[in-house]
C-alpha positions as CSV (number, residue, x, y, z in Angstrom):
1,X,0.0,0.0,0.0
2,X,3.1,2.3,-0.4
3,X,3.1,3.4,3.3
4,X,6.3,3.5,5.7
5,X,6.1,3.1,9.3
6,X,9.2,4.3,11.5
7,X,11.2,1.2,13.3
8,X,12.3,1.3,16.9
9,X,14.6,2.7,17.8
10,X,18.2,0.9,17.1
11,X,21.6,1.0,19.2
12,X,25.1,-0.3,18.6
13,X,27.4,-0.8,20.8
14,X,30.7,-2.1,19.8
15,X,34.9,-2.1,20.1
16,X,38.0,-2.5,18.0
17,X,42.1,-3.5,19.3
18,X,44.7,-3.6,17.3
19,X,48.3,-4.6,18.0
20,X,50.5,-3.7,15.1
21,X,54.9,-4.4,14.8
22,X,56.9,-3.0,11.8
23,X,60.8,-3.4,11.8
24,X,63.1,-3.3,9.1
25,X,61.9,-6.7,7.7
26,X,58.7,-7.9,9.5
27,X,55.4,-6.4,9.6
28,X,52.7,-7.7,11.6
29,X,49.1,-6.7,12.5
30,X,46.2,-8.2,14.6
31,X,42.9,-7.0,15.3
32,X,39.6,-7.5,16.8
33,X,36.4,-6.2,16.0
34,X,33.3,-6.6,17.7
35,X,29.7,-5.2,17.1
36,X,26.2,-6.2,18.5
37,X,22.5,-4.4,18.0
38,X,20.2,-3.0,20.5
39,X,16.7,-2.3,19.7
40,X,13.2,-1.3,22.3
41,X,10.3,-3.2,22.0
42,X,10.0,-7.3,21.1
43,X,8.7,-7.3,17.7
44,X,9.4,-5.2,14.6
45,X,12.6,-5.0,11.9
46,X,14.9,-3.5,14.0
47,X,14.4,-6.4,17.1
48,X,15.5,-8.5,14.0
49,X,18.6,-7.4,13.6
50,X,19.1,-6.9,17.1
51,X,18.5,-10.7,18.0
52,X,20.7,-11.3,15.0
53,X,24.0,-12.7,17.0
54,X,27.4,-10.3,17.8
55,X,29.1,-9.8,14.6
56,X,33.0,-10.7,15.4
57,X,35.9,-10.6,13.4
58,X,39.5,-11.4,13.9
59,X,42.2,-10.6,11.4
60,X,46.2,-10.9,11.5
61,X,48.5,-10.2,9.1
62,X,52.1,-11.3,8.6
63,X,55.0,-10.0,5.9
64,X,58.4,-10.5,5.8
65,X,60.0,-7.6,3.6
66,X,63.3,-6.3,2.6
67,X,66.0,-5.7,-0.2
68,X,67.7,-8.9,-2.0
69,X,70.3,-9.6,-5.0
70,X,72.3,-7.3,-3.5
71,X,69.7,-4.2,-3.2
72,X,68.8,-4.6,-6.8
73,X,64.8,-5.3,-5.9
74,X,62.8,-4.8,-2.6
75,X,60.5,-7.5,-1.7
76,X,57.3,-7.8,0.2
77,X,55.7,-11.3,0.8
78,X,53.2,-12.3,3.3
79,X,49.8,-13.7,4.3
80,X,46.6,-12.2,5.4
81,X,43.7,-13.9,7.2
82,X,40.7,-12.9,8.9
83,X,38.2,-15.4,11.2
84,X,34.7,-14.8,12.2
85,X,34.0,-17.7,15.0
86,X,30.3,-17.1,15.1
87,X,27.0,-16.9,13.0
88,X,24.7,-14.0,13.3
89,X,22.0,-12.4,11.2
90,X,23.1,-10.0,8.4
91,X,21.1,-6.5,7.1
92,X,19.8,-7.3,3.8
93,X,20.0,-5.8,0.8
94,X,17.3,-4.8,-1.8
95,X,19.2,-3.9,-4.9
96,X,16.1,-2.3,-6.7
97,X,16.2,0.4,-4.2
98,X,20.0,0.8,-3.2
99,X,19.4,0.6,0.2
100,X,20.0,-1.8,3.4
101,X,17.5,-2.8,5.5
102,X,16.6,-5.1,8.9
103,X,15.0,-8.6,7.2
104,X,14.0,-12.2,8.8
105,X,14.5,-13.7,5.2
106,X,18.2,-13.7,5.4
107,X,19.3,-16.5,6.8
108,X,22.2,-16.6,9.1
109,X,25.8,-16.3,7.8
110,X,28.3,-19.0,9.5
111,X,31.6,-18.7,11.1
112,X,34.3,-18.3,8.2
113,X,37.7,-17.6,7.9
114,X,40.1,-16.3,5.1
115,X,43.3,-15.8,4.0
116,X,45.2,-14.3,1.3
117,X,49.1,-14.7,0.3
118,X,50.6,-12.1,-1.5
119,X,54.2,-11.2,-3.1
120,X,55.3,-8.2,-4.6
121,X,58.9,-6.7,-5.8
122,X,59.6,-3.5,-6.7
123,X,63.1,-3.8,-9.5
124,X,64.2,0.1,-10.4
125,X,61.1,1.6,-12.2
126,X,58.6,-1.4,-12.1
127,X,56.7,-3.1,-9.5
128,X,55.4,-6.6,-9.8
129,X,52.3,-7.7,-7.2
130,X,50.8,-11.6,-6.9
131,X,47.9,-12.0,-5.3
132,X,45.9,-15.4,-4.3
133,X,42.8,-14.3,-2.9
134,X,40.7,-16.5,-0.6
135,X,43.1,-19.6,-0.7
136,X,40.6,-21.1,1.9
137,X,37.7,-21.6,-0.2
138,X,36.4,-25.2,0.2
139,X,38.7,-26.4,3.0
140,X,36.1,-27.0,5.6
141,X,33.4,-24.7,4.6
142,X,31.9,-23.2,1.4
143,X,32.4,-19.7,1.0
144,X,32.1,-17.1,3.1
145,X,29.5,-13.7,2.9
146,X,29.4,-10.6,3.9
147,X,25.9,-10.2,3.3
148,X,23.4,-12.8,2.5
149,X,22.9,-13.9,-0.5
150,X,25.5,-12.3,-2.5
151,X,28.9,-14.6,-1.8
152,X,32.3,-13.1,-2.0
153,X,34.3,-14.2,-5.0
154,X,36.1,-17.4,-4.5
155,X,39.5,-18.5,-4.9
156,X,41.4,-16.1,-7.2
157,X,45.2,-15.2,-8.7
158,X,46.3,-11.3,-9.6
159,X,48.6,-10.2,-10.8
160,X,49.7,-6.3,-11.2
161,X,52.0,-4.8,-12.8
162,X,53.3,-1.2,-12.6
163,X,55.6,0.9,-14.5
164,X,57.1,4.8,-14.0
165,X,58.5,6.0,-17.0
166,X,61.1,8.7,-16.2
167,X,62.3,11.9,-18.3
């Protein structure tokens, strides 16, 4: 009938840590994040995502870095990863109208984790990058989202390359 009605009101309370190292030929990085939902009243779209589950997610990252045959190219080579140990209940989105919104038809994402490996080398006036993307997929679960139903791309290579042209 084209009508809107105004939802309850809606809280979040959350937090975020981060530890981070960088030396001369390590970098490392972990973090926390940690959100839950807060709504009045015990029915309505907002209570939805409310009762939808604390949304956690760990990531840590790990690169060992530094100059080789004999200071002729710097290299950077690492992994990153990022774990979610619980399931809760994602916004949804409705594509038609470019907007999120509170829904009980999405069903409940589940605990995934990720990681990524990367390598890149920077020789004089080019750069060289190698990405795998999501070198988890299929090893104990089937993909991960970050909202339901759209998955995130699975397993994937890149590869970059970048070149300054000097007068």
């Amino acid at each position: 009938d084209s009508t809107f009605t105004s939802a309850h009101d809606l809280r979040q309370k959350g937090g975020f840590a981060e530890i981070m190292y960088n030396s001369t030929h390590w970098e490392a990085n972990a973090s926390i994040t940690v959100l839950e939902y807060d709504a009045d009243g015990t029915d309505g779209p907002a209570q939805m995502l409310a009762t939808g589950g604390s949304r956690i997610w760990n990531r840590v990252s790990l690169h060992r870095k530094g100059y080789v045959l004999g200071r002729a190219a710097y290299v950077k080579a690492g992994v990153y990863g990022i774990f979610s140990p619980n399931s809760y209940r994602p916004p949804a989105y409705l594509a038609v109208a470019d907007l999120w919104t509170e829904s009980h038809l999405t069903p409940p994402l589940p605990g995934f984790f990720r990681m990524d490996a990367d390598l890149s080398a920077r020789v004089r006036n080019m750069i060289v990058l190698v990405r795998m993307e999501n070198m988890t997929q299929g090893l104990g679960q089937n993909g991960y989202y970050e909202t339901a139903p759209y998955p995130m791309p699975s397993r994937r290579l890149h590869f970059g390359l970048r070149v300054l042209f000097n007068n």
